[in-house]
Structure formats: structure tokens, C-alpha cells
C-alpha positions, -999 to +999 in steps of 0.1 A: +816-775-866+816-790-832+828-774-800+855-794-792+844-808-762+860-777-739+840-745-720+845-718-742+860-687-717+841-657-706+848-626-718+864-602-693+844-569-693+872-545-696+853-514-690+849-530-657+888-543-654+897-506-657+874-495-623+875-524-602+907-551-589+908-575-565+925-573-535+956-598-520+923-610-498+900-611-527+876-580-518+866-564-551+878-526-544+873-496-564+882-462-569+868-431-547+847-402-567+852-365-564+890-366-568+886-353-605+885-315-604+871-288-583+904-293-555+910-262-544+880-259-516+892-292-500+911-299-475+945-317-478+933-348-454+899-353-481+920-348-512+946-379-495+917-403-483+897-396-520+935-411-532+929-446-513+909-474-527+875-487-509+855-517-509+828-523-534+793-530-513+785-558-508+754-559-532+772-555-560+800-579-555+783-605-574+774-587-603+810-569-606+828-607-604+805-615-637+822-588-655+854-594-641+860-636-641+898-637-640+908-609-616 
């Protein structure tokens, strides 16, 4: 059978689409660690800035928009 003559799409990695979005300005951001368990020793201010999002270094920016084609 032939292709049909289109691109086939890429598969979104959706282990990936869980951790990672884009942003409004198209940074790839992700989720903070340490915000699981073990609270009670820290303070209020690290608990609400683990809550935030941050921006995925730069090195792995490429990599991550593979997984993720259509974010």
C-alpha cells in the first residue's frame, strides 16, 4: 500500500505532555521538585515558590520539543 502522498504525524510523547507545557511566549516550562512530601520542615515562602512553574534549561529545550511537537 502506498503512503498517500502526506507526512505521516509524530507521535506526541505523553509521558513528556504530562511534565512539560509551553508557555503564552513559547518557553518550554516545567514543574519544580521537592514539593512531594517531607513539608513540615519548610518554610511557607519555599513550599509557595516549589508551587510556581520554571523554565526548562536551555540544553534540553530541543530534545523536550521532539517529544512534545504540538504543544
Amino acid at each position: 500500500m502506498t503512503d498517500g502522498g502526506y507526512m505521516p504525524k509524530i507521535k506526541t510523547n505523553k509521558s513528556a505532555a504530562k511534565r512539560f507545557h509551553k508557555s503564552g511566549t513559547g518557553k518550554i516550562m516545567r514543574n519544580k521538585a521537592f514539593k512531594k512530601h517531607l513539608l513540615t520542615h519548610k518554610s511557607r515562602k519555599t513550599k509557595r515558590n516549589l508551587g510556581k512553574k520554571a523554565e526548562l534549561f536551555s540544553g534540553d529545550v530541543v530534545r523536550i520539543k521532539k517529544l512534545i511537537p504540538y504543544a
